[in-house]
PDB file of N, H, CA, C and O in Angstrom:
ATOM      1  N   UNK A   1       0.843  -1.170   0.000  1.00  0.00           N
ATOM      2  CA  UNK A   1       0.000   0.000   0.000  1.00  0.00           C
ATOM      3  C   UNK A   1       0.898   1.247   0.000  1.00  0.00           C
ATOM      4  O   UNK A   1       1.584   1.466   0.998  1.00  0.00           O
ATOM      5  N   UNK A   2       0.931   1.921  -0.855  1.00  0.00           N
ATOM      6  H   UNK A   2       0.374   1.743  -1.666  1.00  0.00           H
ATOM      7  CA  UNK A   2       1.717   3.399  -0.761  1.00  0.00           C
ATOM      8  C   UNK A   2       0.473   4.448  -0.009  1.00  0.00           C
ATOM      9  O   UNK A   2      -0.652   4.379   0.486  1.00  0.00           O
ATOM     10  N   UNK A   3       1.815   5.664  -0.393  1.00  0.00           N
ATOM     11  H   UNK A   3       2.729   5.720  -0.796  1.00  0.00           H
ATOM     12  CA  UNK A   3       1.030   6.753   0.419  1.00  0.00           C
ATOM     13  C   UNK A   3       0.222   7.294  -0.330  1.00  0.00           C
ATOM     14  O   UNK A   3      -0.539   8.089   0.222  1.00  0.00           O
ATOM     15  N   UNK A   4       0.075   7.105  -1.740  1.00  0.00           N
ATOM     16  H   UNK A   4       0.693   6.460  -2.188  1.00  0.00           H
ATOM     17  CA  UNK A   4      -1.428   7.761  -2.521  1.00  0.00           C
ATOM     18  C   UNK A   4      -2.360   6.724  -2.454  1.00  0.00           C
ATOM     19  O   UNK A   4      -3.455   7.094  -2.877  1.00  0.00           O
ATOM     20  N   UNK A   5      -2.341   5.836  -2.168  1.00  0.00           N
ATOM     21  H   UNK A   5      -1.451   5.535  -1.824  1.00  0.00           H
ATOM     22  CA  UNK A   5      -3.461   4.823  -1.986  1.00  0.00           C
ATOM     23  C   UNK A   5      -4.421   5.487  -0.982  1.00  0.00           C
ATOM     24  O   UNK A   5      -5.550   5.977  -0.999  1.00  0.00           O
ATOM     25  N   UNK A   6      -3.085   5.191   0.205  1.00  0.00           N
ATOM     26  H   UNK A   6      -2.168   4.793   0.218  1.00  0.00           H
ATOM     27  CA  UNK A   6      -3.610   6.009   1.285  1.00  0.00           C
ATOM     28  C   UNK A   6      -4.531   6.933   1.534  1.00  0.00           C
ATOM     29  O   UNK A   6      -5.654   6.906   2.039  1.00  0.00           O
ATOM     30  N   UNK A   7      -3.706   7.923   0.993  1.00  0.00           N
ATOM     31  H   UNK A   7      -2.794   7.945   0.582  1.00  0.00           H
ATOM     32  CA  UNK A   7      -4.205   9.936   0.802  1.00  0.00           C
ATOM     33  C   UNK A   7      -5.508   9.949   0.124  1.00  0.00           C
ATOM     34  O   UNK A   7      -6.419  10.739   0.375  1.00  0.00           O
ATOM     35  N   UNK A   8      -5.530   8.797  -0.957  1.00  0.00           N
ATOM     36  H   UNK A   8      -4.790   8.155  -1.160  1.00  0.00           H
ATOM     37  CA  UNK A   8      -6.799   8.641  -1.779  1.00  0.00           C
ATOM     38  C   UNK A   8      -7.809   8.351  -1.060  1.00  0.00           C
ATOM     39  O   UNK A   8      -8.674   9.201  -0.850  1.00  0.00           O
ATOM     40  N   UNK A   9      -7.904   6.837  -0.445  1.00  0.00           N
ATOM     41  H   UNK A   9      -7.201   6.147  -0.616  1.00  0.00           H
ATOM     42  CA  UNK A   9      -8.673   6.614   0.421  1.00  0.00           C
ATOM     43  C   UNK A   9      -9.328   6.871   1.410  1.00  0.00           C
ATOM     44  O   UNK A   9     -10.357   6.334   1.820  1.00  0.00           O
ATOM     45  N   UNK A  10      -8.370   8.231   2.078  1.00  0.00           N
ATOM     46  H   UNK A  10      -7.534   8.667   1.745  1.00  0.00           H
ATOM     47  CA  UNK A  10      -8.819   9.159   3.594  1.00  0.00           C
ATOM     48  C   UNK A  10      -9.178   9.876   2.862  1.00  0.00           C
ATOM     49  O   UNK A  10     -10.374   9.790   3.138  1.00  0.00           O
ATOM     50  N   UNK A  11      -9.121  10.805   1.833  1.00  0.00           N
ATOM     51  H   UNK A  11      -8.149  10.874   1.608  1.00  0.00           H
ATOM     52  CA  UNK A  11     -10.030  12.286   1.570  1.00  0.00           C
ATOM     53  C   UNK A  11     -11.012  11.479   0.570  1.00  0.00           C
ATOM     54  O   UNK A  11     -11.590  12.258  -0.189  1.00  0.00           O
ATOM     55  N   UNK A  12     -11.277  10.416   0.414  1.00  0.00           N
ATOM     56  H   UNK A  12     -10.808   9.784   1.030  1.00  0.00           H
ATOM     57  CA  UNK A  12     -12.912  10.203  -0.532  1.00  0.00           C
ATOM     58  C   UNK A  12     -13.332   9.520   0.871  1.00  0.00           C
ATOM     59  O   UNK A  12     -13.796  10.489   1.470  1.00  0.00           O
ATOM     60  N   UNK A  13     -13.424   8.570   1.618  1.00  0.00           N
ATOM     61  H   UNK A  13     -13.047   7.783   1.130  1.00  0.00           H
ATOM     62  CA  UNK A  13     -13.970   8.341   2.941  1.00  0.00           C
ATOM     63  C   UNK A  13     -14.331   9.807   3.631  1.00  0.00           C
ATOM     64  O   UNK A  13     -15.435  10.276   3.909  1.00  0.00           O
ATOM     65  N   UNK A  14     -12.961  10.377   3.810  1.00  0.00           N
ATOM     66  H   UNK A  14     -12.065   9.996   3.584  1.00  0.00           H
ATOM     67  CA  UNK A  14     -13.572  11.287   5.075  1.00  0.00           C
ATOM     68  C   UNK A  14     -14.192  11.922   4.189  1.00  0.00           C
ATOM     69  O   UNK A  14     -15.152  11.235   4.539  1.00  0.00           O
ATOM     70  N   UNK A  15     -14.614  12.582   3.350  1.00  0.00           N
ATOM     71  H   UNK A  15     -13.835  13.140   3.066  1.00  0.00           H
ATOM     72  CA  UNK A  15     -15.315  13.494   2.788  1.00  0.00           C
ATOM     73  C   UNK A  15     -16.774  13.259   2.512  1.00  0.00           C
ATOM     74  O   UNK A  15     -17.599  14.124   2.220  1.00  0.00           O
ATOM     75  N   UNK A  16     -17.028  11.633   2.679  1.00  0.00           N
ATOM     76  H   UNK A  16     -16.358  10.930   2.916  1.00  0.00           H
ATOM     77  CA  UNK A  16     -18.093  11.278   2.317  1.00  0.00           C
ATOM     78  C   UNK A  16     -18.587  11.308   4.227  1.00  0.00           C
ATOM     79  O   UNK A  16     -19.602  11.913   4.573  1.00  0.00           O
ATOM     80  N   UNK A  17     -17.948  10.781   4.962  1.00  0.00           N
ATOM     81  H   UNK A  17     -17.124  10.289   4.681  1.00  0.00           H
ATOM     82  CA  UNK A  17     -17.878  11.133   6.410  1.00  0.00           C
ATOM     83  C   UNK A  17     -18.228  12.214   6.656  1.00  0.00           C
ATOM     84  O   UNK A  17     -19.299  12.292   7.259  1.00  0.00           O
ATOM     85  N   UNK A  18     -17.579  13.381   6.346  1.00  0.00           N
ATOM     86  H   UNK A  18     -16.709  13.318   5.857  1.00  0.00           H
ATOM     87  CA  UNK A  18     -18.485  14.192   7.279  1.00  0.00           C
ATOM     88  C   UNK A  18     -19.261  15.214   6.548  1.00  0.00           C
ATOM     89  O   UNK A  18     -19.549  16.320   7.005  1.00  0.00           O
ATOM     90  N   UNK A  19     -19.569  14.780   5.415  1.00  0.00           N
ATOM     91  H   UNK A  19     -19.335  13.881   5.044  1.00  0.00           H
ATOM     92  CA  UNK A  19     -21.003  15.199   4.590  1.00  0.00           C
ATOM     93  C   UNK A  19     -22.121  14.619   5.007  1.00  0.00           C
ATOM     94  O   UNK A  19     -23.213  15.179   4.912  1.00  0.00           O
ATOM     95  N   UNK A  20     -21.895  13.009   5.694  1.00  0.00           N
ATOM     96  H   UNK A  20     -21.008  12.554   5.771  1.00  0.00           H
ATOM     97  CA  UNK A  20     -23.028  12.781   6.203  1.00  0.00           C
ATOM     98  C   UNK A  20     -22.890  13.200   8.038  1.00  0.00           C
ATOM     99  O   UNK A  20     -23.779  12.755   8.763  1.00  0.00           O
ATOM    100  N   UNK A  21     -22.189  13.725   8.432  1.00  0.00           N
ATOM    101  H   UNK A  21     -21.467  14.086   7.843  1.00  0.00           H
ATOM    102  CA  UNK A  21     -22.330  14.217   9.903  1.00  0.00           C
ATOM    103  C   UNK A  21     -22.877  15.691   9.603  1.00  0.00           C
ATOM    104  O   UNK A  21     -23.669  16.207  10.392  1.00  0.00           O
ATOM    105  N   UNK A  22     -22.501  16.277   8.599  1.00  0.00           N
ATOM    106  H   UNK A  22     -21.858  15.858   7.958  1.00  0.00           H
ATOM    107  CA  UNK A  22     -23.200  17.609   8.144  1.00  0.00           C
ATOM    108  C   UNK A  22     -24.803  17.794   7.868  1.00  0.00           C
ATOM    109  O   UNK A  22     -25.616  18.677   8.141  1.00  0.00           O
ATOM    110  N   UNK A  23     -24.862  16.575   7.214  1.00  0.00           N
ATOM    111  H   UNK A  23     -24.201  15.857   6.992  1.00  0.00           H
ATOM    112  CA  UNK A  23     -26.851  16.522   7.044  1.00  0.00           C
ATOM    113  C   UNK A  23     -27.330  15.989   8.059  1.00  0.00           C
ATOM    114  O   UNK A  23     -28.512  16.206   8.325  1.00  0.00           O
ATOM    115  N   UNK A  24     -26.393  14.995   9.053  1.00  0.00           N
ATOM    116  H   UNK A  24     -25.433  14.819   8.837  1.00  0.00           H
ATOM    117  CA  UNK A  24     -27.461  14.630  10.360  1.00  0.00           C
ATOM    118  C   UNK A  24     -27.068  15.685  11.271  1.00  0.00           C
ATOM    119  O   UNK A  24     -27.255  15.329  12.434  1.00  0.00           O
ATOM    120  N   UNK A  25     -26.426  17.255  11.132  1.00  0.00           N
ATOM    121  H   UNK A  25     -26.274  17.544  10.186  1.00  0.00           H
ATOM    122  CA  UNK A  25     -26.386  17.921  12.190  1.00  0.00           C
ATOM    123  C   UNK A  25     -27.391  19.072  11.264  1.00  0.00           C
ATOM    124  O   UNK A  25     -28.080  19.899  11.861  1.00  0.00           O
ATOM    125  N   UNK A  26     -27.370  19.012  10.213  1.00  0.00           N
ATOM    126  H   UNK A  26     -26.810  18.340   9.729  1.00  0.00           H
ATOM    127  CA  UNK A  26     -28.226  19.801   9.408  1.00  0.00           C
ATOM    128  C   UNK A  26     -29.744  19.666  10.214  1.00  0.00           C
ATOM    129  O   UNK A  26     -30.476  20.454  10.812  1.00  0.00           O
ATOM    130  N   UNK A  27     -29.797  17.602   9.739  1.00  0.00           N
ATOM    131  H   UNK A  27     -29.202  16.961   9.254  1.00  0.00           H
ATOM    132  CA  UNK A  27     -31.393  17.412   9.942  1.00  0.00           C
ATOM    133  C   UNK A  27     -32.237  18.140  11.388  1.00  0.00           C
ATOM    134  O   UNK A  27     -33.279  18.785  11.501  1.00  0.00           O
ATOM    135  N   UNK A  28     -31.284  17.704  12.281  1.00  0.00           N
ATOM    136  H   UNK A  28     -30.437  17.180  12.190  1.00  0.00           H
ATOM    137  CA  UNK A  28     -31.312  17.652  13.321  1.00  0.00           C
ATOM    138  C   UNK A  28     -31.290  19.276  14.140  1.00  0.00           C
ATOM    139  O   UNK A  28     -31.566  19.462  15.325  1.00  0.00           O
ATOM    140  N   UNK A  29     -30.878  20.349  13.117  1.00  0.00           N
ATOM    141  H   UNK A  29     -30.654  20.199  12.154  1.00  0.00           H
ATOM    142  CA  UNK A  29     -31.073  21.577  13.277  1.00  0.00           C
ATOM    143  C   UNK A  29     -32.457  22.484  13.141  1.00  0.00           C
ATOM    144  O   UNK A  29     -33.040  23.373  13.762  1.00  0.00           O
ATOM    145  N   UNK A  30     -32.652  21.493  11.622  1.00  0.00           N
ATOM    146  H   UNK A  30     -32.179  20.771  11.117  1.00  0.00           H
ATOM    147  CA  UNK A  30     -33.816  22.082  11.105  1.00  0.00           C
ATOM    148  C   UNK A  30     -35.294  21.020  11.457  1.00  0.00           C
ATOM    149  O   UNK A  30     -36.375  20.989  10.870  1.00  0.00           O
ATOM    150  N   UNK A  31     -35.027  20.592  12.097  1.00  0.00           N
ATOM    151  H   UNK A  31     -34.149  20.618  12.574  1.00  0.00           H
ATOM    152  CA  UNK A  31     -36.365  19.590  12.297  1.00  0.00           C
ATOM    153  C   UNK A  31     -37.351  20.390  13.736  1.00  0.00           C
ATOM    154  O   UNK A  31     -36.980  20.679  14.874  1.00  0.00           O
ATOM    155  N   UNK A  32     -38.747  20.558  13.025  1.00  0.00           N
ATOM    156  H   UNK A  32     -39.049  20.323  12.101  1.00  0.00           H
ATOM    157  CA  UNK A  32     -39.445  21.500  13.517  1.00  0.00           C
ATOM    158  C   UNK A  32     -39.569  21.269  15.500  1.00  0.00           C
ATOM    159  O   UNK A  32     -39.965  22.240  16.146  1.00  0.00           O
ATOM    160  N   UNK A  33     -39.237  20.089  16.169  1.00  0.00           N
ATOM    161  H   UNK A  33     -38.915  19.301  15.645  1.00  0.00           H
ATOM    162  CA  UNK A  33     -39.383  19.981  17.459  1.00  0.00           C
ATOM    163  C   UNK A  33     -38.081  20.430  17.852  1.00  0.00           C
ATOM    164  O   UNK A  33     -38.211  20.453  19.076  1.00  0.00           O
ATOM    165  N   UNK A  34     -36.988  20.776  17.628  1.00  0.00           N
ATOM    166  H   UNK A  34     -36.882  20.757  16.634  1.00  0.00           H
ATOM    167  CA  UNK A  34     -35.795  21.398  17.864  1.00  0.00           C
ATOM    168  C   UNK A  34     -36.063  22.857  17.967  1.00  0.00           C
ATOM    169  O   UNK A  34     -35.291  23.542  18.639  1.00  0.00           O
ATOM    170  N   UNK A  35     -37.355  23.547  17.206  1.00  0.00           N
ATOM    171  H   UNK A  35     -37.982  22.991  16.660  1.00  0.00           H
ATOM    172  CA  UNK A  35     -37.429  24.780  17.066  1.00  0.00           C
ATOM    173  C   UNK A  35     -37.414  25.722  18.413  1.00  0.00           C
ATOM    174  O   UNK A  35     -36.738  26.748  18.485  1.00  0.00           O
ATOM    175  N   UNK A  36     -38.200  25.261  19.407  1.00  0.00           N
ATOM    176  H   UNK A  36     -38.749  24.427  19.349  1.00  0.00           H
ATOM    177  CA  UNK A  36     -38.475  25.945  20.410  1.00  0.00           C
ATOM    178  C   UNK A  36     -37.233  26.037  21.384  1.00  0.00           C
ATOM    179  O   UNK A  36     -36.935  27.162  21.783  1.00  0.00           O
ATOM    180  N   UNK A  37     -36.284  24.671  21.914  1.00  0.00           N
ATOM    181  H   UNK A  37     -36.526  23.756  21.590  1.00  0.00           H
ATOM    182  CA  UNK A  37     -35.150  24.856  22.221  1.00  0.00           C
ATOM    183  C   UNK A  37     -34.114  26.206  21.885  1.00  0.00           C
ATOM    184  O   UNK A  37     -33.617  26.907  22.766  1.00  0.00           O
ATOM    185  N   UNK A  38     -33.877  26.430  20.151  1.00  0.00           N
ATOM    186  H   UNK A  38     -34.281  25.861  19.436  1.00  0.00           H
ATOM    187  CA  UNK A  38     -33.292  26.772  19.632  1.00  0.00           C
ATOM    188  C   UNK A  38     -34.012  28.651  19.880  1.00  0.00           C
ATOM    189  O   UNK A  38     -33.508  29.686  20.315  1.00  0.00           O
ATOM    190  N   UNK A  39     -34.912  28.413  19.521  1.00  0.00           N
ATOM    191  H   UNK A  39     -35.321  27.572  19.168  1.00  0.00           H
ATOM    192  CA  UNK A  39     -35.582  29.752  19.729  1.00  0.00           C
ATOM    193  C   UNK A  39     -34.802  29.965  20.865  1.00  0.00           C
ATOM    194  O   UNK A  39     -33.577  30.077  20.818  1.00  0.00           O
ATOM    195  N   UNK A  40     -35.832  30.058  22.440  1.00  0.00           N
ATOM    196  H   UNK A  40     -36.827  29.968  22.478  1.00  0.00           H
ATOM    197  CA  UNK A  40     -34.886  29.976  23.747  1.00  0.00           C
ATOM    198  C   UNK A  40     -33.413  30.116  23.738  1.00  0.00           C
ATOM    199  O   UNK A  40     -33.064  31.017  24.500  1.00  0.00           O
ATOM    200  N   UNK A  41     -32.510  29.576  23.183  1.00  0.00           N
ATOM    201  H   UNK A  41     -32.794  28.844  22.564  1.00  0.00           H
ATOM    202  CA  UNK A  41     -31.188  29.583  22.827  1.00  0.00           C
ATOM    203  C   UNK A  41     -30.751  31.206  22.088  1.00  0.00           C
ATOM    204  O   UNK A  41     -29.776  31.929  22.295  1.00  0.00           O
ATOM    205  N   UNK A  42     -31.702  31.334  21.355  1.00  0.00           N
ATOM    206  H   UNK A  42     -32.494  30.747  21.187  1.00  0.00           H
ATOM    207  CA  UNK A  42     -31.538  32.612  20.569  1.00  0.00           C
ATOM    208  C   UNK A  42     -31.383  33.555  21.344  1.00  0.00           C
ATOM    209  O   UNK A  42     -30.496  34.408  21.371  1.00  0.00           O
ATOM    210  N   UNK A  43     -32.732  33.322  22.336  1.00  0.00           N
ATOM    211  H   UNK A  43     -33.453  32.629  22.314  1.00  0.00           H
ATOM    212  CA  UNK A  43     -33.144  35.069  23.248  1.00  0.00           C
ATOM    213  C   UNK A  43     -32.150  35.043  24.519  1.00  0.00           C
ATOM    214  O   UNK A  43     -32.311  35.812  25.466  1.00  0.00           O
ATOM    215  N   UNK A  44     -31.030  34.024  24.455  1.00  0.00           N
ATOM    216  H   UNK A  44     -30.898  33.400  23.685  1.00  0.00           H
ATOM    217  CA  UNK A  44     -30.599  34.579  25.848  1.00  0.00           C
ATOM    218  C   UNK A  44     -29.441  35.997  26.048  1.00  0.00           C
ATOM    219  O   UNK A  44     -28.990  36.454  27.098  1.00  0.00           O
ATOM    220  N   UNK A  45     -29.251  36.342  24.954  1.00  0.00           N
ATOM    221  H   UNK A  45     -29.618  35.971  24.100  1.00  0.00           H
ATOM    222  CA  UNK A  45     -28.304  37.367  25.379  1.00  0.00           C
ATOM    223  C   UNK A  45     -29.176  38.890  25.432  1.00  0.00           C
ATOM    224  O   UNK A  45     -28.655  39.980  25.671  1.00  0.00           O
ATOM    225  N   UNK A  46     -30.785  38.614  25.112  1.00  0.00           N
ATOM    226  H   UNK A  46     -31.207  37.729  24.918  1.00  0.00           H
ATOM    227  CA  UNK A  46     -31.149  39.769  25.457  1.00  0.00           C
ATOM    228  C   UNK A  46     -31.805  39.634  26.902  1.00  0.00           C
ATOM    229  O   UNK A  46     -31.827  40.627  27.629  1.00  0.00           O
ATOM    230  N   UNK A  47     -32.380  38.331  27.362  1.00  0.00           N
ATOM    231  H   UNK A  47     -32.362  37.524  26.772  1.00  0.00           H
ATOM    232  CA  UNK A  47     -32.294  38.647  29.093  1.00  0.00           C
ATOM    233  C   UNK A  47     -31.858  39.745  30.021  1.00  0.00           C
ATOM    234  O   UNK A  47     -30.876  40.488  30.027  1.00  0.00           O
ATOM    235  N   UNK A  48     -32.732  39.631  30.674  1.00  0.00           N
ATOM    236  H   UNK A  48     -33.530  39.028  30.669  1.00  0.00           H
ATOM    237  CA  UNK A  48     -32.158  40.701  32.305  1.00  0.00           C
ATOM    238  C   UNK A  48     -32.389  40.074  33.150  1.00  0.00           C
ATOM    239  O   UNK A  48     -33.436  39.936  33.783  1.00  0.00           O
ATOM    240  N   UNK A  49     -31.343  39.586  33.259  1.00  0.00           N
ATOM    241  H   UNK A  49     -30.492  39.698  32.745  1.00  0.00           H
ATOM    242  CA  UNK A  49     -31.526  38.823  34.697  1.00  0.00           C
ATOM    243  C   UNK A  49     -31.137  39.282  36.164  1.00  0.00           C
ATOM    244  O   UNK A  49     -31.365  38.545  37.123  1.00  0.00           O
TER     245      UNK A  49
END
Protein backbone atom coordinates (compact mmCIF):
# COMPACT_ATOMS: atom_id res chain seq x y z
CA UNK A 1 0.00 0.00 0.00
CA UNK A 2 1.72 3.40 -0.76
CA UNK A 3 1.03 6.75 0.42
CA UNK A 4 -1.43 7.76 -2.52
CA UNK A 5 -3.46 4.82 -1.99
CA UNK A 6 -3.61 6.01 1.28
CA UNK A 7 -4.21 9.94 0.80
CA UNK A 8 -6.80 8.64 -1.78
CA UNK A 9 -8.67 6.61 0.42
CA UNK A 10 -8.82 9.16 3.59
CA UNK A 11 -10.03 12.29 1.57
CA UNK A 12 -12.91 10.20 -0.53
CA UNK A 13 -13.97 8.34 2.94
CA UNK A 14 -13.57 11.29 5.08
CA UNK A 15 -15.32 13.49 2.79
CA UNK A 16 -18.09 11.28 2.32
CA UNK A 17 -17.88 11.13 6.41
CA UNK A 18 -18.49 14.19 7.28
CA UNK A 19 -21.00 15.20 4.59
CA UNK A 20 -23.03 12.78 6.20
CA UNK A 21 -22.33 14.22 9.90
CA UNK A 22 -23.20 17.61 8.14
CA UNK A 23 -26.85 16.52 7.04
CA UNK A 24 -27.46 14.63 10.36
CA UNK A 25 -26.39 17.92 12.19
CA UNK A 26 -28.23 19.80 9.41
CA UNK A 27 -31.39 17.41 9.94
CA UNK A 28 -31.31 17.65 13.32
CA UNK A 29 -31.07 21.58 13.28
CA UNK A 30 -33.82 22.08 11.11
CA UNK A 31 -36.36 19.59 12.30
CA UNK A 32 -39.44 21.50 13.52
CA UNK A 33 -39.38 19.98 17.46
CA UNK A 34 -35.79 21.40 17.86
CA UNK A 35 -37.43 24.78 17.07
CA UNK A 36 -38.48 25.94 20.41
CA UNK A 37 -35.15 24.86 22.22
CA UNK A 38 -33.29 26.77 19.63
CA UNK A 39 -35.58 29.75 19.73
CA UNK A 40 -34.89 29.98 23.75
CA UNK A 41 -31.19 29.58 22.83
CA UNK A 42 -31.54 32.61 20.57
CA UNK A 43 -33.14 35.07 23.25
CA UNK A 44 -30.60 34.58 25.85
CA UNK A 45 -28.30 37.37 25.38
CA UNK A 46 -31.15 39.77 25.46
CA UNK A 47 -32.29 38.65 29.09
CA UNK A 48 -32.16 40.70 32.30
CA UNK A 49 -31.53 38.82 34.70
Amino acid sequence: MTYENISHFAQTWGLIYFMAIFACVLIYALRPKSRAKFDDAARIPFRED
